[in-house]
C-alpha positions in Angstrom: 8.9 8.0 -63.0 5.1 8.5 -62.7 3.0 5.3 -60.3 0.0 4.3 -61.5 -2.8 5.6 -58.9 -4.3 2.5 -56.8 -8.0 4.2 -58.0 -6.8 2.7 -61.3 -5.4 0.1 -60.6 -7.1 -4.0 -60.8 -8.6 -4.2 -56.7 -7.0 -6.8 -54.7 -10.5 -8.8 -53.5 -14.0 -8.3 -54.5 -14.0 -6.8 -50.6 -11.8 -3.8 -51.7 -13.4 -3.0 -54.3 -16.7 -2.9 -52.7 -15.1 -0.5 -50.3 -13.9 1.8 -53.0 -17.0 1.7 -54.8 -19.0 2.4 -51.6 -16.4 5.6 -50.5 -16.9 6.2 -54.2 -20.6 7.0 -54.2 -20.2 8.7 -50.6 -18.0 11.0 -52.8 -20.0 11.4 -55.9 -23.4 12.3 -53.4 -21.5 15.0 -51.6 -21.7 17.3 -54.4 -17.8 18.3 -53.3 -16.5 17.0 -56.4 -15.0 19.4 -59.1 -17.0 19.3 -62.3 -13.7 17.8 -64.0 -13.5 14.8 -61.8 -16.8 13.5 -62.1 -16.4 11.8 -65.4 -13.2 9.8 -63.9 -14.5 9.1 -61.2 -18.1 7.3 -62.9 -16.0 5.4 -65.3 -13.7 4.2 -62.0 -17.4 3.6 -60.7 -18.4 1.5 -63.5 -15.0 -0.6 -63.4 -15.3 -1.6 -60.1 -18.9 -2.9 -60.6 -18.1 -4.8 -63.5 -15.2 -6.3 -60.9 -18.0 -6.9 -58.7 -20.5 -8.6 -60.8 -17.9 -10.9 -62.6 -16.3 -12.3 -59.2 -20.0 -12.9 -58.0 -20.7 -14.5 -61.1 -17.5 -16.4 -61.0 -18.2 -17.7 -57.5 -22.0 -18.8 -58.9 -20.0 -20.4 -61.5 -18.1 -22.5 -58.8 -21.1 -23.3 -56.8 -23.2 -24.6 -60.1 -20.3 -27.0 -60.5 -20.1 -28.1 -57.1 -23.7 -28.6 -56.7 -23.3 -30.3 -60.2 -25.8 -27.7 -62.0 -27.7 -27.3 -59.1 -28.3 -24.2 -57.6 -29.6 -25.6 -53.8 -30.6 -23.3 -50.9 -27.7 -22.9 -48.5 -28.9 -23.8 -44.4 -26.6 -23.4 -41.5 -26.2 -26.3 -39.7 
């Protein structure tokens, strides 16, 4: 029975898939990659920033609520 590879697989935490996307690039810049590979690996590239940017906008989401539609500048204390 064939596993699905993690590189296809949903990532865990916006964090991981940061990662991956960032080890990602590292590979696609090297210029090591076999011709064949390089149209996988973009569209895995374009998953995981479509992961990103909906989590971020998720989180915005939450905040607008909390802040009761109010974006407001955060301050540490």
């Amino acid at each position: 029975m064939a596993t699905a590879s993690k590189h296809s697989a949903t990532p865990a935490s916006y964090e991981a898939a940061l990662q991956e996307l960032e080890q990602l690039v590292v590979r696609l810049e090297s210029g090591d990659m076999p011709l064949e590979q390089l149209l996988t690996q973009y569209q895995r590239g374009a998953e995981l920033l479509k992961f990103c940017r909906d989590r971020l906008e998720a989180v915005e989401n939450q905040v607008k609520v909390l802040d009761q539609g109010t974006l407001k500048t955060w301050t540490p204390d």
